[in-house]
TITI-503434 format. One record per residue (C-alpha): x negated, y, z negated; residue in one letter. Coordinates in steps of 0.05 Angstrom, whole numbers, plus 5000, padded with zeros to 4 digits. Layout:
BEGIN
XYZa ...
END
This chain:
BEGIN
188484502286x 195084882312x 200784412308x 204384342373x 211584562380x 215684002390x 223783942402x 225583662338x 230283972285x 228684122212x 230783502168x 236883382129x 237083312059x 237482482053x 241482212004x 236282211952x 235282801953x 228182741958x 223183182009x 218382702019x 219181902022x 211581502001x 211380832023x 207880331970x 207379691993x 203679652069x 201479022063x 207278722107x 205978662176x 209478612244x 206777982288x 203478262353x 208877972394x 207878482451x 200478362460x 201877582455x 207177682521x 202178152560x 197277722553x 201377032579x 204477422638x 197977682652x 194276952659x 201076582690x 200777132742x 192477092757x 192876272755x 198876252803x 196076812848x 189776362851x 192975732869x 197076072924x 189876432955x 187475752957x 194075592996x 192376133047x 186275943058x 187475213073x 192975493113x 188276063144x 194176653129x 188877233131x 193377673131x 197477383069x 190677213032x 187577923036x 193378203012x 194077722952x 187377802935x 187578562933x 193378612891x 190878022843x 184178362827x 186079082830x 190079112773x 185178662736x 178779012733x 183279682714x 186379332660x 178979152632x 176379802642x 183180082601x 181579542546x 175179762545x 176380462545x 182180422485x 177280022447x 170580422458x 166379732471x 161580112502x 158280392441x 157579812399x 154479162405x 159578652428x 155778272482x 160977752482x 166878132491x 163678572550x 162477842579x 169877652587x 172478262600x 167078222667x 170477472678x 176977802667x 178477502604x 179978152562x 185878052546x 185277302526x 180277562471x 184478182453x 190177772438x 186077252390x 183477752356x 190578112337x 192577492323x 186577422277x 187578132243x 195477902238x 194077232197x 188777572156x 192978102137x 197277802074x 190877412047x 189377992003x 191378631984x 188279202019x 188179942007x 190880412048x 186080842100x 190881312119x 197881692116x 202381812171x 208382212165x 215382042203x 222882172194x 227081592190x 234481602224x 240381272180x 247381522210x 245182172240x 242082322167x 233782452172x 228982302117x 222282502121x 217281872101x 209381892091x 207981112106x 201280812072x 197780562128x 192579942119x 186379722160x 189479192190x 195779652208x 191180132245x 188179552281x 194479242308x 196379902324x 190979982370x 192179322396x 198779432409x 198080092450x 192979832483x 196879222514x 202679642520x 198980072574x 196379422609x 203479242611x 204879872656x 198179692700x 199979052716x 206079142735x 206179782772x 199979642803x 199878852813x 206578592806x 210779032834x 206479032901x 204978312895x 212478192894x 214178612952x 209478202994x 211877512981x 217577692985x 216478003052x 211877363073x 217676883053x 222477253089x 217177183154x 215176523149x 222376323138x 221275853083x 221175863017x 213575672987x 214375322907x 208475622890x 209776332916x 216876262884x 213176202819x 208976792830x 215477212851x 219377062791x 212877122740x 212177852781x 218977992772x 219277772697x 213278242697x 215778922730x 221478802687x 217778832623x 212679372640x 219379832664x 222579582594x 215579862557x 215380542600x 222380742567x 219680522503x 213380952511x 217081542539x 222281522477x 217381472421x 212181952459x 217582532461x 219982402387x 213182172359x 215182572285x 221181962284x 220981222268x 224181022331x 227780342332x 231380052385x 237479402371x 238378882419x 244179312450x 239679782478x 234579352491x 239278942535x 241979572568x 234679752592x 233579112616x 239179182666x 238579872672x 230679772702x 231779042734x 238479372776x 233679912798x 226879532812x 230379032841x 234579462890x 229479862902x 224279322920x 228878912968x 231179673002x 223179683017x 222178973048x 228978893085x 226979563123x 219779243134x 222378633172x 225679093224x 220279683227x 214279363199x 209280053212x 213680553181x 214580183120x 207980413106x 209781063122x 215181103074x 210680803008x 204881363032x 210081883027x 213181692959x 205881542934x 201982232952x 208482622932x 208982382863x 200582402856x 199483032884x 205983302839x 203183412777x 196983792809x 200484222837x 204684362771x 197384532743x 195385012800x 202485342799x 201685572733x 194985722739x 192285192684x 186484882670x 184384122660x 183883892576x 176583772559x 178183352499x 180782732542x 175082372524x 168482742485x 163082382521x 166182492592x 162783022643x 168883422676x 167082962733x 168882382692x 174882782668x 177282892733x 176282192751x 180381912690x 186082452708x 186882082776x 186581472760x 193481652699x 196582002762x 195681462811x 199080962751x 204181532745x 205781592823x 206080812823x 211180802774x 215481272806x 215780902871x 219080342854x 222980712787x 224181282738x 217181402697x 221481712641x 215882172631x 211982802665x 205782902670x 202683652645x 194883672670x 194584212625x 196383922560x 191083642518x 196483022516x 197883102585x 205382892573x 210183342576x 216283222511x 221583582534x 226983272567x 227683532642x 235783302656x 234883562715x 229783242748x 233182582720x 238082822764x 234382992823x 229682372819x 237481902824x 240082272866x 233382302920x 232381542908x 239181382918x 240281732986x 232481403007x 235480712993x 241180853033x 237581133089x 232280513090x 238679973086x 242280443145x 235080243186x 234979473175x 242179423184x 240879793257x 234579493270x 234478833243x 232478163282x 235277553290x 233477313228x 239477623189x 245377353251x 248276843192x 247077413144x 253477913130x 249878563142x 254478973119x 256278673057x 248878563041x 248779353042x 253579433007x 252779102950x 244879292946x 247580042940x 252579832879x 246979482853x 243780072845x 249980522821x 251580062768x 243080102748x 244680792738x 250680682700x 247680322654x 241680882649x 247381382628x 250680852573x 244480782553x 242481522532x 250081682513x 249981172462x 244080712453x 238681192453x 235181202381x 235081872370x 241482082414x 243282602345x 238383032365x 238783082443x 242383792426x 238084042376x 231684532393x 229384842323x 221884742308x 221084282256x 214084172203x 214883612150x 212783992081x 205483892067x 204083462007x 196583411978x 191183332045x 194383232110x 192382602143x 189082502204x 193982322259x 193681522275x 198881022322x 205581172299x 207780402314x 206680122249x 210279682204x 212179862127x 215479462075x 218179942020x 218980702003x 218481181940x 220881771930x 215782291907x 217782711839x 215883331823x 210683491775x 213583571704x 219183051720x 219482421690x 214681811736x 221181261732x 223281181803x 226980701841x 222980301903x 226980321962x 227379792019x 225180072087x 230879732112x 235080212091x 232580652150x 234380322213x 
END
């Protein structure tokens, strides 16, 4: 298999002065605290979507009720049939499993069983099923590492992908619409419901956290050959970075619905076709054709129909923020690596004159709702809002990003080869200590050294 070229530079020389780094002891684990937070956000925001359908319908809000509904259970059944998917249930014989997932309980049982695998892990030692090779990052320094991977490494791994792209579902598709119209409804009714507060701020908790886990997944995605880890700076940078720009972005939307309720449709059809149909025509421009190993049981019908259904989470994404990504319908991992600065660029600079424009129309057609509201100020500080969400984007990748060293650096790198090269496996896993390997003829002595050392 042809390696693909990737923007990563050669590796320096680490201090050891060692080529290759083994680590020796996987049997420490990291706790699946990701899949443990999907999983509650996901249930808190079903229940209280519930309870607040049964509101409408006491109340007989059709209009409210439909649209709960809709974005309750959309976002539900995809997230099964991703779980599903990820996990290939459909092959073995797991009638129990299939059952919750069709009462939309897959995640519940997901969760326990990571949990399981994570608990399970220290009670004896296992062997190691695989290598996978990455470069660790210690003050602009790179050593190359060739981590020991155990079973129940690879299956938290899987678990842990596989909750990270539910993350991304529900939000983009569930939350973030599901936000926009109670928030829309409260402004309306003019009163403010407990139990749709509830469902705004678990929404909003949400969107937050599936924005937080698309930068993740863009960062380790375009330097998969790195062990990418973030500190609490840049976490906490992200978080206002994506919560500045969701939130501005989401109140732009509804304020500009209460004054021209049609075209606000209008406006979200426009974003969402532009950024689906984008990547499509990308493909067609250069003349490419779909990958056929997306799935090796799929028809190209199937194929295609998986393709839509990533671009329609991809054009979702981009509505309401930056993906961090781009799509390639013609790579085999349909991602592009590189880093397009430009269409950063363009994508702020578009959003932030749309917002504008959108404010400019509620503050010209608004009702008499806003009369003890200071228009003007209200605009004003929604479009700071948003200038300091991009400030806080650019202190981010000036100097919080993990691998900001090699943001300059294009030279094709290959880690040296070193006995049978392992099959390629989830990057995201946790190691305890390294050794360095020794030449043949050299003496066997070595020092173990702490992974810690390798921030």
């Amino acid at each position: 298999m042809e390696e693909q070229e990737r923007e990563i530079t050669d590796p320096e020389p680490s201090a050891s002065g060692s080529a290759v780094v083994l680590v020796v002891n996987p049997s420490r684990v990291r706790p699946p605290l990701g899949a443990v937070l999907a999983t509650v956000l996901y249930c808190a925001e079903l229940l209280n979507a519930a309870v607040l359908c049964s509101r409408y319908g006491r109340t007989d809000d059709e209009h409210w009720l439909g649209f709960t509904i809709a974005f309750m259970l959309l976002p539900a059944i995809l997230i099964q049939f991703t779980l599903i998917f990820i996990h290939r249930d459909l092959g073995l014989d797991r009638p129990l499993v299939l059952l919750l997932h069709l009462l939309l309980l897959g995640p519940v049982i997901r969760c326990l069983d990571a949990l399981v695998v994570y608990f399970r892990a220290g009670g004896k030692e296992e062997p190691y099923v695989t290598i996978t090779r990455k470069i660790y990052l210690k003050r602009h320094e790179q050593t190359p590492a060739e981590c020991l991977v155990s079973r129940s490494e690879r299956i938290l791994a899987t678990h842990r992908n596989a909750f990270k792209r539910t993350s991304v579902i529900q939000a983009f598709l569930g939350s973030t619409p599901q936000l926009t119209l109670q928030l829309y409804a409260t402004i309306q009714e003019k009163y403010i419901l407990p139990v749709r507060l509830t469902l705004m701020i678990i929404a909003q908790i949400s969107v937050i956290y599936g924005a937080l886990v698309c930068s993740v997944l863009a960062v380790e995605i375009r330097y998969d050959d790195y062990k990418v880890r973030f500190g609490p700076p840049a976490y906490l940078c992200m978080i206002l970075w994506r919560g500045l720009e969701i939130s501005t972005r989401l109140t732009a939307l509804v304020l500009m619905s209460t004054a021209l309720s049609h075209w606000v449709f209008a406006v979200g059809g426009a974003n969402l076709l532009f950024f689906f149909f984008l990547p499509w025509a990308e493909l067609w421009a250069k003349k490419g054709s779909l990958p056929r190993d997306v799935e090796k049981n799929f028809s190209r019908l199937g194929t295609v129909v998986v393709l839509c259904l990533f671009t329609l989470l991809y054009a979702c994404v981009n509505v309401f923020c930056w993906s961090a990504v781009q799509l390639d319908l013609g790579h085999a991992e349909l991602l592009d690596r590189r880093q397009r600065w430009g269409r950063l660029a363009a994508y702020y600079a578009a959003r932030f004159a749309e917002n504008l424009l959108l404010i400019s129309l509620w503050y010209f057609f608004k009702s008499d709702f806003y009369e003890y509201v200071c228009a003007p100020l209200l605009a004003v500080q929604l479009m700071v809002c948003y200038g300091l969400a991009v400030l806080f984007m650019l202190v981010f990748y000036q100097f919080l990003h993990p691998c900001r060293s090699l943001f300059r650096r294009n030279v094709h790198q290959c880690l040296p080869c070193v006995g049978r090269r392992a099959p390629a496996v989830p990057h995201s896993y946790s190691t305890a200590a390294t050794m360095p390997l020794i030449p043949d003829g050299e003496g066997r002595e070595t020092d173990i050294l702490d992974i810690a050392q390798y921030p």
